[in-house]
C-alpha positions as CSV (number, residue, x, y, z in Angstrom):
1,X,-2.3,-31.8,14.6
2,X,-0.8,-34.1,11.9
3,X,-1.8,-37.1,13.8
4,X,-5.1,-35.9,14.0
5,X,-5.4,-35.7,10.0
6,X,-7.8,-36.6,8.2
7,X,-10.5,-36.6,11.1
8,X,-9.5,-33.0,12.1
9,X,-9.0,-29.9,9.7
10,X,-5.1,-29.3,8.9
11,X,-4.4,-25.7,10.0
12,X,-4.1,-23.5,6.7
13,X,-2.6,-20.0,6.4
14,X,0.2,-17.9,4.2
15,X,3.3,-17.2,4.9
16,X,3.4,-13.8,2.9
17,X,0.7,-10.8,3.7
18,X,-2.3,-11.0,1.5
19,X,-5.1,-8.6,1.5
20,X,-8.0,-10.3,1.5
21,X,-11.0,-10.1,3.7
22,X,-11.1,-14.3,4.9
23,X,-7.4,-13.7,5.5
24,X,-5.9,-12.3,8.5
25,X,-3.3,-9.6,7.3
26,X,-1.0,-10.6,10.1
27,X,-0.9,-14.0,11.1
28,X,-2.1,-15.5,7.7
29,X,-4.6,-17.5,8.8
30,X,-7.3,-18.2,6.4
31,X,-11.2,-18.2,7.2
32,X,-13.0,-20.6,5.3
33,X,-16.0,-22.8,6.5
34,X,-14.8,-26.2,5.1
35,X,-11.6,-26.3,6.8
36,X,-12.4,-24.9,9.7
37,X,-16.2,-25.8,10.7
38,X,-17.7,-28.5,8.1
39,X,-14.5,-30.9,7.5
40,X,-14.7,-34.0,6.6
41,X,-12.1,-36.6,6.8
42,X,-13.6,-37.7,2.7
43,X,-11.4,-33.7,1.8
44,X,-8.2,-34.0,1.3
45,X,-5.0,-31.4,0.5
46,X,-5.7,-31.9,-2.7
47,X,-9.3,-30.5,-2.1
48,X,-7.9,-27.7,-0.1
49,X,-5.7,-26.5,-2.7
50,X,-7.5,-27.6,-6.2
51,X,-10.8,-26.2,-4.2
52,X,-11.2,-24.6,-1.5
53,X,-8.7,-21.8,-1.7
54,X,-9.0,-21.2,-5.5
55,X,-12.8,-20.5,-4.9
56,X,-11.5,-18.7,-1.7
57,X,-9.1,-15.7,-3.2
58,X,-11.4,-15.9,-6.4
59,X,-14.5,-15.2,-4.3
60,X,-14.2,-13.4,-1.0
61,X,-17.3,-13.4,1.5
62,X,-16.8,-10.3,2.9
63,X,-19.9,-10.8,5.2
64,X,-17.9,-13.0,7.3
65,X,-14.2,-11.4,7.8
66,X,-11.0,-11.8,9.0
67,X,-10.1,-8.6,7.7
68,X,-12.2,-5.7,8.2
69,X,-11.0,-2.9,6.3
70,X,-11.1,-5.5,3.1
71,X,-13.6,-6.7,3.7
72,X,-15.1,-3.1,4.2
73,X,-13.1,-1.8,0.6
74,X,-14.4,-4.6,-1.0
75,X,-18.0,-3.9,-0.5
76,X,-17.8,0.2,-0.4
77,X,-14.9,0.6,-3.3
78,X,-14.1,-2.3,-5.3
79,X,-11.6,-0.3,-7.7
80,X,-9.6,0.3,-4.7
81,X,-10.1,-3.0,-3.0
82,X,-8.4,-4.5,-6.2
83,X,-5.6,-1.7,-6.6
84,X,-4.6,-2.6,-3.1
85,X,-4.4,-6.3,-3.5
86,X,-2.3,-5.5,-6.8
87,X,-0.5,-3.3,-5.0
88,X,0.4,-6.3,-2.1
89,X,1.4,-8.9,-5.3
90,X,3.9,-6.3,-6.1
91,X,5.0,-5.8,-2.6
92,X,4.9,-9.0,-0.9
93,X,4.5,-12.0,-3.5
94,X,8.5,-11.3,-4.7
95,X,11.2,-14.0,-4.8
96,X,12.9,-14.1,-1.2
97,X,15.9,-15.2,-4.0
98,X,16.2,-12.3,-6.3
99,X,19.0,-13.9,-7.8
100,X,16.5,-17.0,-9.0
101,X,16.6,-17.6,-12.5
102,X,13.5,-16.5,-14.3
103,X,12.1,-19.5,-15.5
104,X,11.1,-20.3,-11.9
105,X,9.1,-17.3,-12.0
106,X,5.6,-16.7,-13.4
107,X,5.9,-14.8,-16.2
108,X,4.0,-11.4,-17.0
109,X,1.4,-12.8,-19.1
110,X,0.5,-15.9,-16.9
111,X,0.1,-13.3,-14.0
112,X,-2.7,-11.1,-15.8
113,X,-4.3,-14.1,-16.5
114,X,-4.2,-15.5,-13.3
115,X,-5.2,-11.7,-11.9
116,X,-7.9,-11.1,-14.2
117,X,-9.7,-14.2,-13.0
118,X,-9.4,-13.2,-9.7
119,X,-10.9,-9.4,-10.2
120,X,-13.6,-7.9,-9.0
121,X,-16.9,-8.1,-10.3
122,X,-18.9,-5.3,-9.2
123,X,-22.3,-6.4,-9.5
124,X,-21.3,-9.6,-7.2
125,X,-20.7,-7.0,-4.8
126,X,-23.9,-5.5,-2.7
């Protein structure tokens, strides 16, 4: 696939479970229209990960899932939609290293902020 790049779409996923609807729970593989359908060798990595995936986690399309039941709990029960991706932060975004030193953590407050951008707003959702 490498030698394909930039002509064809680098394959894009996580590593760690995220709930999400445009993310499959189990293999990590992310569903999003520019990488996969409407590349174009002018995007970059840089675009994928600046870009794409920001507006991505920020902004789900649950009308086109990879994950049905968030997709579902986003639309139906956005309170519980967000307490269940809170709930997968806290349960699978964790240092493999709990012996790394702090510092190479996110701190508390950085993490709000970076959550609270990412929350649900429930007029967006029909």
């Amino acid at each position: 696939m490498i030698q394909q790049y930039p002509y064809k779409s680098p394959s894009i996923g996580f590593t760690n479970r995220i709930f999400h609807p445009n993310i499959d729970e189990k293999s990590g593989s992310v569903c999003l229209d520019v990488i996969n359908q409407a590349w174009s060798p002018m995007y970059d990595c840089f675009n994928i990960f600046e870009s794409f995936l920001p507006q991505l986690l920020r902004y789900p399309n649950p009308t086109d899932p990879l994950n049905s039941d968030a997709a579902s709990l986003y639309m139906k029960s956005p309170k519980e939609y967000e307490a269940r991706v809170r709930s997968y932060v806290e349960k699978y975004a964790k240092p493999l290293n709990p012996n790394v030193e702090e510092e190479d953590h996110i701190d508390n407050e950085e993490f709000d902020v970076i959550s609270d951008v990412g929350s649900v707003d429930h007029e967006d959702v029909e």
